[in-house]
C-alpha positions as CSV (number, residue, x, y, z in Angstrom):
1,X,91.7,127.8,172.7
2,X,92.6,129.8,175.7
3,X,90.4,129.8,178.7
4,X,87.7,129.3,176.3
5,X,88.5,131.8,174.5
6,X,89.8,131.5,170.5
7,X,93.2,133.3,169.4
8,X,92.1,134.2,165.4
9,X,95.2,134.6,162.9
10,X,95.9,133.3,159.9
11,X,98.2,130.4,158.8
12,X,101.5,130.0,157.2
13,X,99.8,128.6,154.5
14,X,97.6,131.3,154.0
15,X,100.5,133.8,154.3
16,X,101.9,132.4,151.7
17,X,100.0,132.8,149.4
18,X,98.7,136.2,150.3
19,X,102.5,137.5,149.9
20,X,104.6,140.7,151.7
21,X,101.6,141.7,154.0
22,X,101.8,145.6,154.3
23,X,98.1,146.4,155.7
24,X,96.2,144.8,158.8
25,X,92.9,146.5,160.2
26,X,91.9,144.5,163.1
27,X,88.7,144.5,164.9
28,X,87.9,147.0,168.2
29,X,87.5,145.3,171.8
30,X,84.0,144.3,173.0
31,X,83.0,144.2,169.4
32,X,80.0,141.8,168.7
33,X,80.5,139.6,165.9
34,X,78.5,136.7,164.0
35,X,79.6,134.2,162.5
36,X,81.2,135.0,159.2
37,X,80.8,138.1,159.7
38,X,83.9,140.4,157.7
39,X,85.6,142.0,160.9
40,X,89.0,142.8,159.4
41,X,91.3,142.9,156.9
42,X,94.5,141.8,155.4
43,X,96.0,143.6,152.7
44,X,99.3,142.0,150.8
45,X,101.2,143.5,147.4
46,X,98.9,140.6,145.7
47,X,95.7,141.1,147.3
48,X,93.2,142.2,149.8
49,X,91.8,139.7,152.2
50,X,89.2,140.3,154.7
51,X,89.2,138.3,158.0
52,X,86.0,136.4,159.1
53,X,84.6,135.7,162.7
54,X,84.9,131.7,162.4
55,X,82.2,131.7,165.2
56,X,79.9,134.1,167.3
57,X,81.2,136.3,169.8
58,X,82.9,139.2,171.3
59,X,86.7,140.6,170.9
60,X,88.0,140.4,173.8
61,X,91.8,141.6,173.0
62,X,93.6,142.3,169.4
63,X,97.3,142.5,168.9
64,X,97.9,145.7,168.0
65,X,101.4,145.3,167.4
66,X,100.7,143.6,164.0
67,X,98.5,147.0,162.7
68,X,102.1,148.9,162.8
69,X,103.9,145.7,161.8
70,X,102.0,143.6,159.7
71,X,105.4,142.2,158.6
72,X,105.1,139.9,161.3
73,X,102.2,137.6,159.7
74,X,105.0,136.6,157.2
75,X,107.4,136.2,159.9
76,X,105.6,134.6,162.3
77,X,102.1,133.9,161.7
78,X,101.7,131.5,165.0
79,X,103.0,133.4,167.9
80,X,103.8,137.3,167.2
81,X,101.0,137.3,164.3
82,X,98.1,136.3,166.1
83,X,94.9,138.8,165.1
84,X,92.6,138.8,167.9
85,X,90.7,137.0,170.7
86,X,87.6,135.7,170.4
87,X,85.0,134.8,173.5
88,X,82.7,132.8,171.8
89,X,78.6,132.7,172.4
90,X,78.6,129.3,172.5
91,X,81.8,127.5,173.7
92,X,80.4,124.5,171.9
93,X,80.9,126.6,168.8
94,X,84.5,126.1,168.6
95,X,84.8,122.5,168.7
96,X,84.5,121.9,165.2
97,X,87.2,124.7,164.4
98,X,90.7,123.4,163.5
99,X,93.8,124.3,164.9
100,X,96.4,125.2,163.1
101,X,98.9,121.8,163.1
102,X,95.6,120.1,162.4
103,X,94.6,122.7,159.0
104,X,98.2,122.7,158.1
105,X,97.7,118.5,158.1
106,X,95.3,118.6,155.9
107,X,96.7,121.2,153.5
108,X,99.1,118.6,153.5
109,X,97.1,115.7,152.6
110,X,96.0,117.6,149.1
């Protein structure tokens, strides 16, 4: 979290699996979005992925840099790869998200 704000990507884990990512549509700026709402893609030589809103909110910035080099989810999925920011509704909302040392844990444990 970032001034209560969420930074959305996806995780090593998931990159992973998804393959060579060659596609990322990401979400416009001062878009509204639910939760679980589809706002964004992912598209990899294995698959297409779309990207959910993990909570309610508004997008408040989007890394634009990984639209003409989605490359860089493989590379570097935690700092360079980031997707977007979120400003949630509710700031509660976010406290039962996990961050990513704490998902990767638990991918981990099983």
């Amino acid at each position: 979290m970032e001034n209560g704000n969420l930074r959305i990507g996806i995780t090593d884990f998931a990159q992973d699996a998804l393959g060579d990512v060659v596609f990322v549509a990401l979400p416009e700026v001062g878009a509204s979005v639910r939760e679980g709402d589809a706002c964004g893609e992912v598209e990899s030589t294995k698959s297409v992925s779309e990207i959910y809103a993990p909570v309610a909110g508004t997008i408040v910035a989007r890394n634009d840099a990984v639209e003409t080099a989605p490359e860089t989810l493989n590379t570097d999925p935690y700092e360079g790869g980031w997707l977007f920011v979120l400003e949630p509704e509710d700031p509660q909302s976010a406290e039962s998200l996990l961050a990513a040392e704490d998902y990767d844990a638990l991918v981990r444990e099983n």
